[in-house]
C-alpha positions in Angstrom: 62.5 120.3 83.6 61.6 117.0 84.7 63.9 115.3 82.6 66.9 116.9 83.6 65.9 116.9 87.5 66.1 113.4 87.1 68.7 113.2 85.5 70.9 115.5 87.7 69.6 113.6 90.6 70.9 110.2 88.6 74.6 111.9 87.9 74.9 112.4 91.4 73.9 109.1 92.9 76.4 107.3 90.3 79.7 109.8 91.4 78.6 109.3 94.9 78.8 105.2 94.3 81.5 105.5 92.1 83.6 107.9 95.2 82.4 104.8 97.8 84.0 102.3 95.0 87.2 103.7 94.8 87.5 104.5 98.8 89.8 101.3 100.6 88.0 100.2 103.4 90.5 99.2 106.5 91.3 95.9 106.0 92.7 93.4 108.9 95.0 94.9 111.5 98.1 93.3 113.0 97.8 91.2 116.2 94.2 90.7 115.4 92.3 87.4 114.3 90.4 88.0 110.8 88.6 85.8 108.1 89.4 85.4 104.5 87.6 82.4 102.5 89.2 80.6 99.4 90.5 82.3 96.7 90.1 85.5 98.5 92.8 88.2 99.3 93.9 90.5 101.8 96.4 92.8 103.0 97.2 93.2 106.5 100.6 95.6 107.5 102.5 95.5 104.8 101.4 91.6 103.4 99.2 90.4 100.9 97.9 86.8 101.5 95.7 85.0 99.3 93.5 81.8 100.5 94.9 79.4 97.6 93.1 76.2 98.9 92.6 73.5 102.0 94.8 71.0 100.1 93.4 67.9 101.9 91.0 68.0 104.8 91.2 64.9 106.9 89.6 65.9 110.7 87.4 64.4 112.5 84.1 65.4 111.8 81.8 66.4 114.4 79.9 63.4 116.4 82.1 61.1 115.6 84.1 59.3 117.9 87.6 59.0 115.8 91.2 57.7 117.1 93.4 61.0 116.0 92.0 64.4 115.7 92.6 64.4 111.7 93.9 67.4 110.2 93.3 70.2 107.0 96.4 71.6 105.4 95.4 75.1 104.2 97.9 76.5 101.4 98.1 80.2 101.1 100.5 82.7 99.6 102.4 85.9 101.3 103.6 88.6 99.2 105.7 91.4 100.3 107.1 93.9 97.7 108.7 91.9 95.6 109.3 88.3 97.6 106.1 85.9 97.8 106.3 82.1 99.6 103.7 79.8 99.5 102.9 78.5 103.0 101.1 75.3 104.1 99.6 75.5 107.4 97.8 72.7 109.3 94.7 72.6 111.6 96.3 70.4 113.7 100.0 71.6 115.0 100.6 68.1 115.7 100.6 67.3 112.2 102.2 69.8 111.0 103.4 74.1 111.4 100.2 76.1 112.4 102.6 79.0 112.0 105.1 80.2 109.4 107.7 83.1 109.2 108.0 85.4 106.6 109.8 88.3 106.0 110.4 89.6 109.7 106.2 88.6 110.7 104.7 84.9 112.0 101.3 84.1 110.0 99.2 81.3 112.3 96.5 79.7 111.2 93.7 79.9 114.1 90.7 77.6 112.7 89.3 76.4 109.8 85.1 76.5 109.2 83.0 74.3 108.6 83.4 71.3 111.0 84.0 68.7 109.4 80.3 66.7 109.2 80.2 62.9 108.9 78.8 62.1 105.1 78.9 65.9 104.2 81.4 67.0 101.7 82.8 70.3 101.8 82.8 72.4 98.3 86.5 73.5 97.7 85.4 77.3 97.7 83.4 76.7 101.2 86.5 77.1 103.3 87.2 80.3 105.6 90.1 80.4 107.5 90.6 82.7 110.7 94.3 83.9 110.5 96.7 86.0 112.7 99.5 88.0 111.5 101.9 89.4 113.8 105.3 90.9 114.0 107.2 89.4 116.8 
């Protein structure tokens, strides 16, 4: 009797985590800032973008007193049914697009974390980039 309380109890608990796997949870909306980190993907409307990497990362890193802001270049990729562009954004719009069109909606890169810290190397995977995606 014990036994098979137990193991009624157990059956349930693993359909009720295996129901909460399969359930989507509402991903980022349109218009609205939201984070994704390297090598991460997400969908947001109708657009899959996946963080491929920050292809060089040349800013000024915090306390330092530097003669151009620097910038990071993060490369990502949109997919939308069937068409996918890779897209190279940059931290600092004076260096290059912080923004790029695709497919009838703008994709803008807000910030890039961490700071950049004097004598501190970033790992590749510790990037997280707060994006936009709108439909103007």
């Amino acid at each position: 009797m014990r036994t098979s309380r137990r193991l009624t109890t157990l059956v349930l608990l693993g359909s009720t985590l295996a129901m909460g796997a399969c359930r989507d949870p509402a991903g980022p909306e349109l218009d609205q800032p939201f984070q994704i980190g390297v090598g991460q993907t997400v969908t947001v409307d109708a657009v899959t973008l996946r963080f491929l990497e920050v292809s060089q990362d040349s800013r000024c890193p915090r306390g330092v007193t530097c003669i151009w802001a620097g910038d990071a270049v993060v490369r990502l990729r949109a997919l939308l049914a069937s068409d996918s562009s890779d897209i190279e954004l940059h931290a600092n719009g004076a260096a290059g697009p912080a923004s790029f069109a695709f497919r009838g909606y703008q994709l803008e890169l807000v910030s890039l974390a961490p700071d950049a810290v004097a004598n501190t190397p970033i790992p590749a995977s510790g990037y997280s980039a707060t994006l936009r995606l709108r439909k103007p």
